[in-house]
FIZA-180363 format. One record per atom (N, C-alpha, C, CB): y, z, x; residue in one letter; residue number from 1; atom name. Coordinates in nm, 4 decimals. Glycine has a CB too. Layout:
N
+----------+----------+----------+--------+-----+-------+
!    north !       up !     east ! residu ! num ! atome !
+----------+----------+----------+--------+-----+-------+
!        Y !        Z !        X !      a ! NUM !    CA !
...
+----------+----------+----------+--------+-----+-------+
***
This chain:
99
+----------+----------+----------+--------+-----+-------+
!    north !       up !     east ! residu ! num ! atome !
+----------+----------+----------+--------+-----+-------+
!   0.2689 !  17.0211 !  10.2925 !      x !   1 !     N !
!   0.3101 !  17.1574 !  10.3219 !      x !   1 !    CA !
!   0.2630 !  17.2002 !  10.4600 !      x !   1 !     C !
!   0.2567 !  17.2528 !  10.2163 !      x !   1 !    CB !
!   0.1285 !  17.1917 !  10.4866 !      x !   2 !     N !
!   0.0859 !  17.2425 !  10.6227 !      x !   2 !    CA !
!   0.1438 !  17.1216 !  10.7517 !      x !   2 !     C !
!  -0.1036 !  17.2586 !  10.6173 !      x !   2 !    CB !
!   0.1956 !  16.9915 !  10.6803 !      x !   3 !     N !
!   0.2760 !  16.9165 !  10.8239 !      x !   3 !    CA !
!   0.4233 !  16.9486 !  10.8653 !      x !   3 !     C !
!   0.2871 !  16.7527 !  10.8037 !      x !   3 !    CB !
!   0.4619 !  17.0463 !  10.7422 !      x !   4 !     N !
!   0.5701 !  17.1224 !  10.7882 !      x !   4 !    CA !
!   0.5727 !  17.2273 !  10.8916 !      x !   4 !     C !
!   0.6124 !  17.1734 !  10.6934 !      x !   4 !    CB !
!   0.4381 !  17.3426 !  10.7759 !      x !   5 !     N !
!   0.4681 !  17.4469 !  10.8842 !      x !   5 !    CA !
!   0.3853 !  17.4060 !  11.0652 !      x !   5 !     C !
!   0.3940 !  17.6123 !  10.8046 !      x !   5 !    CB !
!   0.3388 !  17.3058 !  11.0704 !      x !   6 !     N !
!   0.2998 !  17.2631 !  11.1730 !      x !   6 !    CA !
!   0.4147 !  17.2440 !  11.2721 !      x !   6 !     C !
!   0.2288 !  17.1579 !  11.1448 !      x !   6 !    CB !
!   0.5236 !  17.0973 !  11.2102 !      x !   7 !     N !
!   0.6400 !  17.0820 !  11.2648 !      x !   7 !    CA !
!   0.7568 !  17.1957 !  11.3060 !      x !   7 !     C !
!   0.6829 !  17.0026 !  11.1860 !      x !   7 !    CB !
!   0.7254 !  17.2968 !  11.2021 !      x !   8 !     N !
!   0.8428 !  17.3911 !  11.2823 !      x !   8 !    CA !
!   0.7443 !  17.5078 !  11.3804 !      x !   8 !     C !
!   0.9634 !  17.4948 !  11.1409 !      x !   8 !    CB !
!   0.6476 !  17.5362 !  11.3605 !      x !   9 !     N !
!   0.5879 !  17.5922 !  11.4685 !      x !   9 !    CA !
!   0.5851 !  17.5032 !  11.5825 !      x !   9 !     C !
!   0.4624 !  17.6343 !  11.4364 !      x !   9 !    CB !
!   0.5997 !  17.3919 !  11.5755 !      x !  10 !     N !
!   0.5893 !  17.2866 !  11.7014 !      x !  10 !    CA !
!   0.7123 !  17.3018 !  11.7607 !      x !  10 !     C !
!   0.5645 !  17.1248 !  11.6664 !      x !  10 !    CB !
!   0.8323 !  17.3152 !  11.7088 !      x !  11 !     N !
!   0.9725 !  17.3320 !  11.6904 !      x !  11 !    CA !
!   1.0228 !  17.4436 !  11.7941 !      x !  11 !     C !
!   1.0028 !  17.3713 !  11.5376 !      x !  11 !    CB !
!   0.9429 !  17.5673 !  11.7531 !      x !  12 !     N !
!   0.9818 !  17.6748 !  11.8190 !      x !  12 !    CA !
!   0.8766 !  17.7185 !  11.9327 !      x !  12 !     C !
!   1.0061 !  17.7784 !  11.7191 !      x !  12 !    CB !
!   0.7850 !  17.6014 !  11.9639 !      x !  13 !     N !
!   0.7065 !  17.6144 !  12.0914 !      x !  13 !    CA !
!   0.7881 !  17.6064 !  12.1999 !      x !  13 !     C !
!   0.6037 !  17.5160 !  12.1077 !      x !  13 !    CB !
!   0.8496 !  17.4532 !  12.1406 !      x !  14 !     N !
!   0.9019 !  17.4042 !  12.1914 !      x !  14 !    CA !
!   1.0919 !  17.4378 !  12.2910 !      x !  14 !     C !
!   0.8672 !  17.3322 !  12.1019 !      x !  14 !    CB !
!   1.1273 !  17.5324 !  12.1892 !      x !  15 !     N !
!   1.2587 !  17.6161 !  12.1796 !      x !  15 !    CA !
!   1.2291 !  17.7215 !  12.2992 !      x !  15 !     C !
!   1.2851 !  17.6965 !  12.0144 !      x !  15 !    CB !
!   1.1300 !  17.7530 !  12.2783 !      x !  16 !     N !
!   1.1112 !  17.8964 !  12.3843 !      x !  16 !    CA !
!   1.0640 !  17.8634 !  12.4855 !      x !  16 !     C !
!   1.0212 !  18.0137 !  12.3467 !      x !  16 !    CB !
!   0.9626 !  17.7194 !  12.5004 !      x !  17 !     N !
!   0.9110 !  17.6483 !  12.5941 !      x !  17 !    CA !
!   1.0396 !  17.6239 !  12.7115 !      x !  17 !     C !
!   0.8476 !  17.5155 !  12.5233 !      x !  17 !    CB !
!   1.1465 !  17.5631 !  12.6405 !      x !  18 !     N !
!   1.2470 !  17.5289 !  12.7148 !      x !  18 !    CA !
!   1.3346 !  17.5995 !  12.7813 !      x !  18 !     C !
!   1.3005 !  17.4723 !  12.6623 !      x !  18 !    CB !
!   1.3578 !  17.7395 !  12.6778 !      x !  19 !     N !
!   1.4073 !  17.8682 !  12.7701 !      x !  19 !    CA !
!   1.3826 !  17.8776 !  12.8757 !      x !  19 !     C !
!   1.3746 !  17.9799 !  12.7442 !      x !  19 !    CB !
!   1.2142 !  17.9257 !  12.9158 !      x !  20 !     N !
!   1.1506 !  17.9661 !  13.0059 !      x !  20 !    CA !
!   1.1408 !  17.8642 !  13.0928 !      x !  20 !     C !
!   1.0459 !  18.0172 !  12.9700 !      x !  20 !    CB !
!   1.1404 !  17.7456 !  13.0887 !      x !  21 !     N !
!   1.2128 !  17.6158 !  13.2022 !      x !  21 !    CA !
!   1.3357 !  17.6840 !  13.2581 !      x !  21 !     C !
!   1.2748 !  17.4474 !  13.1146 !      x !  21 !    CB !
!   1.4256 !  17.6713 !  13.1692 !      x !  22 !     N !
!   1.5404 !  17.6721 !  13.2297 !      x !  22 !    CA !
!   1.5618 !  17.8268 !  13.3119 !      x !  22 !     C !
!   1.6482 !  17.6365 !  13.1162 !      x !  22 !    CB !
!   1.5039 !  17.9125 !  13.2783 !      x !  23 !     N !
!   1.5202 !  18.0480 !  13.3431 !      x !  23 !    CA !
!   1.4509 !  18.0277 !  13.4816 !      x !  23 !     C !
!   1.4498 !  18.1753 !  13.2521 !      x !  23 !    CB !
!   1.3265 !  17.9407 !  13.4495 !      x !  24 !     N !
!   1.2692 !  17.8880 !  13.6017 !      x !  24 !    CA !
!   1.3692 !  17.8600 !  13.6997 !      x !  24 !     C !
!   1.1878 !  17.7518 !  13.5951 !      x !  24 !    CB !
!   1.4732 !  17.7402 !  13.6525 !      x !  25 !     N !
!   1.5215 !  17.6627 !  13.7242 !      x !  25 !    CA !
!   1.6334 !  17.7220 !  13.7734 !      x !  25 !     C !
!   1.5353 !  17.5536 !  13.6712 !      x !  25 !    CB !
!   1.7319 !  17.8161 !  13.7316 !      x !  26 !     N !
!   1.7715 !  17.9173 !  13.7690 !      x !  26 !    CA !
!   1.7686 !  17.9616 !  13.9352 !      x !  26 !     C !
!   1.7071 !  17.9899 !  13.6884 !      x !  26 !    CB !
!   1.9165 !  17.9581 !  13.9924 !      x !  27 !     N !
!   1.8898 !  17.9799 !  14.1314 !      x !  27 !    CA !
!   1.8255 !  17.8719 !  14.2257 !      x !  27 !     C !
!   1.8099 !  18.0881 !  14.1343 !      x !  27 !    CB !
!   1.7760 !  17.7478 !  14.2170 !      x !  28 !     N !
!   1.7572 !  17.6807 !  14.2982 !      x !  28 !    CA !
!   1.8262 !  17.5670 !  14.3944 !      x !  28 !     C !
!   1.6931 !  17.6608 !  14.2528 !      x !  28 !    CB !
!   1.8431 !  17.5734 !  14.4588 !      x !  29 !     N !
!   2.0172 !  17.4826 !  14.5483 !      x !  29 !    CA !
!   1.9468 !  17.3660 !  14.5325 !      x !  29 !     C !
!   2.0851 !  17.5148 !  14.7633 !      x !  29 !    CB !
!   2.0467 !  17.2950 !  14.5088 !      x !  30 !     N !
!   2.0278 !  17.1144 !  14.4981 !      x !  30 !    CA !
!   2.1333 !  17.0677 !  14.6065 !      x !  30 !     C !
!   2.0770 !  17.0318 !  14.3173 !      x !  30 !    CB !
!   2.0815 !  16.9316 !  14.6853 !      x !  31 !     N !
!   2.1947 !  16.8983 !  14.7877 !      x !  31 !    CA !
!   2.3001 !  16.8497 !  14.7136 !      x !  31 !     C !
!   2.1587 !  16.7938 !  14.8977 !      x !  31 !    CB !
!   2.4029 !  16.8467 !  14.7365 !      x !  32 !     N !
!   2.5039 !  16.7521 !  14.6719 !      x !  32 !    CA !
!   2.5261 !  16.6459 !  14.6737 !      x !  32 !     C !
!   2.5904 !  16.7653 !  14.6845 !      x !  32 !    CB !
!   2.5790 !  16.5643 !  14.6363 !      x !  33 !     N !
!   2.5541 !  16.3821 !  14.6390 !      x !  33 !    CA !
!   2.6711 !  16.3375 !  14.6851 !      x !  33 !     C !
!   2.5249 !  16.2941 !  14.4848 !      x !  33 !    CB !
!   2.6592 !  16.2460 !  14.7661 !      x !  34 !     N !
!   2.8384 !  16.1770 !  14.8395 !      x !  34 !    CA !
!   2.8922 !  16.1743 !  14.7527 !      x !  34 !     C !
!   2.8751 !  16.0255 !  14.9093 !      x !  34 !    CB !
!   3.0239 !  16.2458 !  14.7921 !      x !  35 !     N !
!   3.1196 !  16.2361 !  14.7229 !      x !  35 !    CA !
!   3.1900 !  16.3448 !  14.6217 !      x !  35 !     C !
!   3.0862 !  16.1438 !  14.6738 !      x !  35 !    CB !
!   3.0378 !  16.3977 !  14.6254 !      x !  36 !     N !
!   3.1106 !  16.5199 !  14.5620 !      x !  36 !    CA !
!   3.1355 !  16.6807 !  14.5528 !      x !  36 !     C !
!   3.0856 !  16.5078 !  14.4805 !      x !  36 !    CB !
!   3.2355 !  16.7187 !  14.4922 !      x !  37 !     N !
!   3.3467 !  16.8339 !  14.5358 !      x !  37 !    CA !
!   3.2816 !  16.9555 !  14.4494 !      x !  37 !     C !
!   3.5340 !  16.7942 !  14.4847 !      x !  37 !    CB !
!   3.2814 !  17.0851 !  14.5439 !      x !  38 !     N !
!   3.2208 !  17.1683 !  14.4694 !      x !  38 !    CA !
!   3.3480 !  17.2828 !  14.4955 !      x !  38 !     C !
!   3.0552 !  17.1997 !  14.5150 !      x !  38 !    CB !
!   3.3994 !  17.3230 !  14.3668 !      x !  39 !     N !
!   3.4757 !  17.4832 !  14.3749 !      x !  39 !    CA !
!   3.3748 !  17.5857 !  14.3669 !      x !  39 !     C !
!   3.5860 !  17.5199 !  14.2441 !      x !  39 !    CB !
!   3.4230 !  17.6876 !  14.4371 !      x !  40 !     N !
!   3.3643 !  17.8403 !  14.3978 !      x !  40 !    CA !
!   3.4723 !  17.9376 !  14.3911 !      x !  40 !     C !
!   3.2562 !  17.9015 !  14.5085 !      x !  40 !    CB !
!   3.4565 !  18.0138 !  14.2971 !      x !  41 !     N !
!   3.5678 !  18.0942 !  14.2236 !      x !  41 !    CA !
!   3.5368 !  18.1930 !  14.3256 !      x !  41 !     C !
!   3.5577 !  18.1393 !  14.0481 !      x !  41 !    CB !
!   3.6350 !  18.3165 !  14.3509 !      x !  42 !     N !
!   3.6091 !  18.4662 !  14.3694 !      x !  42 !    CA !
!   3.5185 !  18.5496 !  14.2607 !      x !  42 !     C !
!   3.7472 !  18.5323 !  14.3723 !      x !  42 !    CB !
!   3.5168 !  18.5000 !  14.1425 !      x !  43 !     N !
!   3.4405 !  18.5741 !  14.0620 !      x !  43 !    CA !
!   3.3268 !  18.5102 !  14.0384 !      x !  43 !     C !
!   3.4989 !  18.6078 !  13.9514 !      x !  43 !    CB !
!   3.2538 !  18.4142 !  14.1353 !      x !  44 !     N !
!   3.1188 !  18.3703 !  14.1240 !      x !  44 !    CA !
!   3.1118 !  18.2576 !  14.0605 !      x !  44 !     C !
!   3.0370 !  18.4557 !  14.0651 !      x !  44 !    CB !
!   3.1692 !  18.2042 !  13.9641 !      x !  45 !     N !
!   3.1543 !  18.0717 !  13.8819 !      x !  45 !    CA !
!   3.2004 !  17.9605 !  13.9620 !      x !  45 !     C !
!   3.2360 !  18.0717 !  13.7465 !      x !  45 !    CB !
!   3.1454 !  17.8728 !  13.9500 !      x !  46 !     N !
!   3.1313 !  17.7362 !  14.0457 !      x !  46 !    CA !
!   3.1399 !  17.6043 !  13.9552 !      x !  46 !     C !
!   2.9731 !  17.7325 !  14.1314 !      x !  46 !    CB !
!   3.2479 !  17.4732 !  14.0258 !      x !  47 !     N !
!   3.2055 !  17.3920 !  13.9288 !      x !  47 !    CA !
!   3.1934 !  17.2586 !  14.0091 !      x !  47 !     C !
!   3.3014 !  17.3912 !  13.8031 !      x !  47 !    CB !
!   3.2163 !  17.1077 !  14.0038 !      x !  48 !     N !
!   3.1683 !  17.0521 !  14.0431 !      x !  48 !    CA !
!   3.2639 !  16.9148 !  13.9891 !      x !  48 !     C !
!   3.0404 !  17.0879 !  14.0252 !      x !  48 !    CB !
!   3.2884 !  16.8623 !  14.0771 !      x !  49 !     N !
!   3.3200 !  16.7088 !  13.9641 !      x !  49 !    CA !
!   3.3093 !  16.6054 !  14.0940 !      x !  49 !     C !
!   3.5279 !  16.6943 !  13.8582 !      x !  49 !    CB !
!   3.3037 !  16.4414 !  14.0475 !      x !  50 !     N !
!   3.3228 !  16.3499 !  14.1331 !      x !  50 !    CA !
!   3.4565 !  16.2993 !  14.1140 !      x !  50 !     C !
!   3.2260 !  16.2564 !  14.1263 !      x !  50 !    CB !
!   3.5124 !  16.3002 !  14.1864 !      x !  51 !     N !
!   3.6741 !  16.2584 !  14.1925 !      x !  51 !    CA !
!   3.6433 !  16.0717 !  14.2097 !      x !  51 !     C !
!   3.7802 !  16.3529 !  14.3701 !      x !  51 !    CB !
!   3.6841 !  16.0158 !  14.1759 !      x !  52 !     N !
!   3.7911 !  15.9072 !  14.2270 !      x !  52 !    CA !
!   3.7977 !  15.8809 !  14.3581 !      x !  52 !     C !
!   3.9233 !  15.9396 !  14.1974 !      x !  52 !    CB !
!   3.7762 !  15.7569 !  14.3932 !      x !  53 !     N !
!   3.8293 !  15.6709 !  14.5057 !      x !  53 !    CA !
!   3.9748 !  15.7384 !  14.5943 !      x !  53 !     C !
!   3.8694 !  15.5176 !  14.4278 !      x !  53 !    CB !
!   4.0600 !  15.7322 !  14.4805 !      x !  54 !     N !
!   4.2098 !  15.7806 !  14.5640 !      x !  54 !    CA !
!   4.2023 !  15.9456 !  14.5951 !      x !  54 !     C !
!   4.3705 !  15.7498 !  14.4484 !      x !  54 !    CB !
!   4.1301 !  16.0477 !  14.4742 !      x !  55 !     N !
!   4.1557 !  16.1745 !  14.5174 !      x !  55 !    CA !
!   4.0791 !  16.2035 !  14.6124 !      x !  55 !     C !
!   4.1488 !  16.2644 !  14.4296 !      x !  55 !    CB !
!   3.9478 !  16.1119 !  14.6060 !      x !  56 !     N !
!   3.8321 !  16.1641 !  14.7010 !      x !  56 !    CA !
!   3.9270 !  16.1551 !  14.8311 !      x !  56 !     C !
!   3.6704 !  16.0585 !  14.7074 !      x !  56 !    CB !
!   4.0060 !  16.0318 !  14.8687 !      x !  57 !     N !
!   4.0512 !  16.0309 !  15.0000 !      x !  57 !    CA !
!   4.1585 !  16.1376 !  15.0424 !      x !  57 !     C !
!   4.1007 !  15.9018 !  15.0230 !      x !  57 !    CB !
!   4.2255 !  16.1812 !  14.9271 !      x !  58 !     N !
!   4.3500 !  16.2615 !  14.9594 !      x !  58 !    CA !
!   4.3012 !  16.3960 !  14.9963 !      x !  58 !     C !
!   4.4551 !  16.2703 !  14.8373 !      x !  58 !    CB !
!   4.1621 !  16.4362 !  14.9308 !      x !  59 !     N !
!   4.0812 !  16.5560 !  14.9582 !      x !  59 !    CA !
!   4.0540 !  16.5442 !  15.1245 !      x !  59 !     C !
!   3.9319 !  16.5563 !  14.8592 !      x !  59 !    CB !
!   3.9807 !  16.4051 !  15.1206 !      x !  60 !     N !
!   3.9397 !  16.3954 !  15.2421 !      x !  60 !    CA !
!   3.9934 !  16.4218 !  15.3758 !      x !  60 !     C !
!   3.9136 !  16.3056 !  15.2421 !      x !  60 !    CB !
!   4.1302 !  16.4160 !  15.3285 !      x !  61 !     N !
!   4.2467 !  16.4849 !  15.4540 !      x !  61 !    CA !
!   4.2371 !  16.6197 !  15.5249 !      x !  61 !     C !
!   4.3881 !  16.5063 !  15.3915 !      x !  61 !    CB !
!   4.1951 !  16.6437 !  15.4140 !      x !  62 !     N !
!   4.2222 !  16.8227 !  15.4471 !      x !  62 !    CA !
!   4.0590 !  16.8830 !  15.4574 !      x !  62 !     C !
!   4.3267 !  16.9249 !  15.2806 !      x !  62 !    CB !
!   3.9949 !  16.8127 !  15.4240 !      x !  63 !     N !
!   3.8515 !  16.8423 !  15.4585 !      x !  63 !    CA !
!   3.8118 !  16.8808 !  15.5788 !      x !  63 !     C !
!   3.7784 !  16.7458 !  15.4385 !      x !  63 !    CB !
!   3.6893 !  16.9564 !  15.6455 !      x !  64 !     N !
!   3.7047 !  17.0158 !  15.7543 !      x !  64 !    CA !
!   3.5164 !  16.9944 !  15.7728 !      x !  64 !     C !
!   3.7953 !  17.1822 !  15.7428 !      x !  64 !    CB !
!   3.4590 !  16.9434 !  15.8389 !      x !  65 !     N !
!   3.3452 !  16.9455 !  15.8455 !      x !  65 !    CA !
!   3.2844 !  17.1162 !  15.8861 !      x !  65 !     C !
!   3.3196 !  16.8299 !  15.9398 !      x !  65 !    CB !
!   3.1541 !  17.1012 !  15.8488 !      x !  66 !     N !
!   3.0772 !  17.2260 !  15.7990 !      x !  66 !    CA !
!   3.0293 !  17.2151 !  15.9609 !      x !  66 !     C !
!   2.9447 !  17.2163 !  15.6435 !      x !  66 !    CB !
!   3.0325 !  17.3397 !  16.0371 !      x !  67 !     N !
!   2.9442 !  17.2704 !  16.1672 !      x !  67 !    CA !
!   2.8399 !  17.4014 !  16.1841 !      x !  67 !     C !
!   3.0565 !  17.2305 !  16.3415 !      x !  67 !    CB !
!   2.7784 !  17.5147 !  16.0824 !      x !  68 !     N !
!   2.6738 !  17.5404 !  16.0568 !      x !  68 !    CA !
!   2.6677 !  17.6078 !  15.9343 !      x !  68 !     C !
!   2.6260 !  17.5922 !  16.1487 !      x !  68 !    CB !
!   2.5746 !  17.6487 !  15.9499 !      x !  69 !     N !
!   2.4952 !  17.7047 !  15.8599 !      x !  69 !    CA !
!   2.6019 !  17.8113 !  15.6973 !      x !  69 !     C !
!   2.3894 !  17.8100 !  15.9809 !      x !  69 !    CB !
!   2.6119 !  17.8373 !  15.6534 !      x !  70 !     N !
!   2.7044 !  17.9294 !  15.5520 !      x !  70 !    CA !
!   2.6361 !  17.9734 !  15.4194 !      x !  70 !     C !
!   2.8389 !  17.8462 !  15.5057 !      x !  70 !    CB !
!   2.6354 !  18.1086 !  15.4164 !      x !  71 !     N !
!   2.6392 !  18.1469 !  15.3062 !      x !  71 !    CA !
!   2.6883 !  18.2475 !  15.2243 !      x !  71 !     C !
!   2.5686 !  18.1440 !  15.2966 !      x !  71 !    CB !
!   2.6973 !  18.2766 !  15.0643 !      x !  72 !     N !
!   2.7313 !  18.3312 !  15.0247 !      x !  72 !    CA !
!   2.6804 !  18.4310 !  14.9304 !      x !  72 !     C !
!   2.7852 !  18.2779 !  15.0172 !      x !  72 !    CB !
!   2.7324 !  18.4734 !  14.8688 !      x !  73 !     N !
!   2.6489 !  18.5947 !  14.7602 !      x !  73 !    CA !
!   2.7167 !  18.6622 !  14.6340 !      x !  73 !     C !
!   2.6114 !  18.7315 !  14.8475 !      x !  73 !    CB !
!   2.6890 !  18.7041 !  14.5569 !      x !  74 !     N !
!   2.7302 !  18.7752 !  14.4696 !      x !  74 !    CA !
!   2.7263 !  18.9560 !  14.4763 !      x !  74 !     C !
!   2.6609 !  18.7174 !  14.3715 !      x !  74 !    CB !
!   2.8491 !  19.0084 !  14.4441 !      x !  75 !     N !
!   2.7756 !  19.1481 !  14.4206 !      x !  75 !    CA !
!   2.7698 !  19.1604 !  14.2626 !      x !  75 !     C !
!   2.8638 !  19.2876 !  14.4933 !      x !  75 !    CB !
!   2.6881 !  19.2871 !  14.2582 !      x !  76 !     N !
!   2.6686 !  19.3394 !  14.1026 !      x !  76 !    CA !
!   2.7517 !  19.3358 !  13.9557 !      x !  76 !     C !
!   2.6605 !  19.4631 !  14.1185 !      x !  76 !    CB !
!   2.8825 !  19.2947 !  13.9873 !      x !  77 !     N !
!   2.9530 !  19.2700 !  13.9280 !      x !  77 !    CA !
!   3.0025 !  19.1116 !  13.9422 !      x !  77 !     C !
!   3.0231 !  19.3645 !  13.9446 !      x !  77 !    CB !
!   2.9479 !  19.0356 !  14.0010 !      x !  78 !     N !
!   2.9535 !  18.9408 !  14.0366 !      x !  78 !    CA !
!   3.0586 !  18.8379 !  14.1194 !      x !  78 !     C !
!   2.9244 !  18.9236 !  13.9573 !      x !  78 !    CB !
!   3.1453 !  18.9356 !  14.2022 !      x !  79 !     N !
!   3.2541 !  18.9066 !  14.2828 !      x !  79 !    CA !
!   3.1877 !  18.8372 !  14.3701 !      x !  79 !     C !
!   3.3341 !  19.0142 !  14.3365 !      x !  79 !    CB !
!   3.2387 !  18.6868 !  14.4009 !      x !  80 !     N !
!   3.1714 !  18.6065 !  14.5439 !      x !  80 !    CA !
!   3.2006 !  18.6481 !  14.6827 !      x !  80 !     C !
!   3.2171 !  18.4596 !  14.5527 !      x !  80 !    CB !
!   3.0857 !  18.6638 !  14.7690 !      x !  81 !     N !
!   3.1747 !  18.7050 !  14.9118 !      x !  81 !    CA !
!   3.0788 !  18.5565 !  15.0247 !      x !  81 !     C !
!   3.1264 !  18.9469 !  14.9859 !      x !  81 !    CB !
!   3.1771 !  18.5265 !  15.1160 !      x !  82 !     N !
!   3.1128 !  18.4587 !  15.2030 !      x !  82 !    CA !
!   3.0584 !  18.5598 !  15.2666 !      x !  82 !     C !
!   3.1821 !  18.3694 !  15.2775 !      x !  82 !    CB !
!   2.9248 !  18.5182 !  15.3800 !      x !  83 !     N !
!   2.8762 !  18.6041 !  15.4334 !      x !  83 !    CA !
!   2.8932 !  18.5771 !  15.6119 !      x !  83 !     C !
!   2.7416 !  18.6116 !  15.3682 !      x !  83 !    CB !
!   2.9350 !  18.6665 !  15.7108 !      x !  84 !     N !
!   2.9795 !  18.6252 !  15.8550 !      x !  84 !    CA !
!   2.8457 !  18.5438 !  15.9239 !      x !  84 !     C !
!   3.0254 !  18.7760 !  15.9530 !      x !  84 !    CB !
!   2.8250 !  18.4055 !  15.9359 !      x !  85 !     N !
!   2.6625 !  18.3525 !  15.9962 !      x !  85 !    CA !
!   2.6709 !  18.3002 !  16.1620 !      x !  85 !     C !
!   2.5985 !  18.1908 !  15.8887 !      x !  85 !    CB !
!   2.8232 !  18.3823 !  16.1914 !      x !  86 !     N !
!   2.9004 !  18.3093 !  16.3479 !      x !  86 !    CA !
!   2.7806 !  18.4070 !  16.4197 !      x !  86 !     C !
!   3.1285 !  18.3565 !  16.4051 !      x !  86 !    CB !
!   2.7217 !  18.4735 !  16.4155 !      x !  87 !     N !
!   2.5694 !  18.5149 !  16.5382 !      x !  87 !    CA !
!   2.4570 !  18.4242 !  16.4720 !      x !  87 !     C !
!   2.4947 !  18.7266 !  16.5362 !      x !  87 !    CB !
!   2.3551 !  18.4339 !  16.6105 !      x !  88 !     N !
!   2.2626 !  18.3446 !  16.6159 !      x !  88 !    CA !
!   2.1730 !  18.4005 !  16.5643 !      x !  88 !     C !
!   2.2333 !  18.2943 !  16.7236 !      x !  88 !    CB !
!   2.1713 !  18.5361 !  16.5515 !      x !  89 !     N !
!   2.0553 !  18.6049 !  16.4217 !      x !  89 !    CA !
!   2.1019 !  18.5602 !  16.3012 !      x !  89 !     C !
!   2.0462 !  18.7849 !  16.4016 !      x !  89 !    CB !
!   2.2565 !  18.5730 !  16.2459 !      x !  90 !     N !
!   2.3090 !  18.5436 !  16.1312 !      x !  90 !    CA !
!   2.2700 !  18.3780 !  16.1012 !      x !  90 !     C !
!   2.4654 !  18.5812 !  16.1396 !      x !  90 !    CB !
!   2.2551 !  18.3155 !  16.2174 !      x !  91 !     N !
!   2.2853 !  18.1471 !  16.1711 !      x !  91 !    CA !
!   2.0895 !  18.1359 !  16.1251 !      x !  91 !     C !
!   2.3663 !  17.9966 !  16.3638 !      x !  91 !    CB !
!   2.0082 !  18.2178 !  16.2234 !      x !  92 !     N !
!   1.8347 !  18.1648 !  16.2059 !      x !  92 !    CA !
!   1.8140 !  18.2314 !  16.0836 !      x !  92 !     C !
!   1.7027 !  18.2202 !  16.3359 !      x !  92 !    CB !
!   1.8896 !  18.3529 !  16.0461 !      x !  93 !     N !
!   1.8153 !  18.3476 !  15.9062 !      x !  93 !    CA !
!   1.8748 !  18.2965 !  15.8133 !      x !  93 !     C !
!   1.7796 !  18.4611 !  15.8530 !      x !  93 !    CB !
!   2.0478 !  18.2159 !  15.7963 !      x !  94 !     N !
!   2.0384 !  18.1252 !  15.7178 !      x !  94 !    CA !
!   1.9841 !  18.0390 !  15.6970 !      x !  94 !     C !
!   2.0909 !  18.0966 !  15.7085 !      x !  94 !    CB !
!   1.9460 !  17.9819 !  15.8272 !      x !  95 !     N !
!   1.8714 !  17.8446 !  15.8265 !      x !  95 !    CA !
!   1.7331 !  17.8560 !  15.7526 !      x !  95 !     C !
!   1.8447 !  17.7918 !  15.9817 !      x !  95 !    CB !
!   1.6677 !  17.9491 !  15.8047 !      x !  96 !     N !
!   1.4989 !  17.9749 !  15.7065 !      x !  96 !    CA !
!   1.5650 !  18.0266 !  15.5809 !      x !  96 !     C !
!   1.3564 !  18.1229 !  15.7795 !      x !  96 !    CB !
!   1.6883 !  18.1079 !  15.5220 !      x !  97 !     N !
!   1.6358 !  18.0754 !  15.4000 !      x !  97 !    CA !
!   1.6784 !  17.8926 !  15.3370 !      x !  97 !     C !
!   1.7012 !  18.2054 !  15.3008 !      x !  97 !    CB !
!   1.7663 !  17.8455 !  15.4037 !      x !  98 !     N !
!   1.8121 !  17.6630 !  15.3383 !      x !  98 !    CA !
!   1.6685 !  17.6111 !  15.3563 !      x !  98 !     C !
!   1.9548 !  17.5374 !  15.4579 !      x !  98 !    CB !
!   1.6231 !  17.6688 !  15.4080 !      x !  99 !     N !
!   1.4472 !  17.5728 !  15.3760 !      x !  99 !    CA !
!   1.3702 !  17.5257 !  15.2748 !      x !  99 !     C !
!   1.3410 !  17.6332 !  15.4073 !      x !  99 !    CB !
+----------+----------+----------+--------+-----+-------+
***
């Protein structure tokens, strides 16, 4: 009896333990890995996939290299907006926050 209620108190350490991970992890940018394609919606949701050999290349056509700094944001309702980073105040404080 008491290696039960042990196991489910262990259970739900563990349950809430993991919440509070994941709420950690929340918001932190990861680089992306060759190759792969990231959408971002107007309404904030973002997704991600690795294409294929053939689509990767057909993407690759129309691809446009990044030549600084960019970012974006959410408002309160969570509509995505890019943000203008073409000044050199706009580009240094993107850059310190990609740090």
């Amino acid at each position: 009896m008491n290696s039960i209620k042990i196991a489910v108190l262990t259970g739900l350490v563990g349950l809430f333990a993991s919440q509070a991970l994941a709420e950690d992890a929340m918001g932190k940018m990861t680089m992306m890995k060759g190759g792969e394609v990231t959408a971002i919606m107007p309404d904030g949701h973002m997704g991600t996939m690795m294409p294929d050999a053939k689509m990767g290349a057909e993407m690759m056509k129309m691809a446009k290299p990044i030549k600084h700094c960019m970012m974006m944001m959410t408002d309160a309702k969570g509509k995505a907006y890019m943000i203008d980073t073409s000044t050199k105040k706009a580009q240094a404080e993107c850059e310190k926050m990609a740090m």
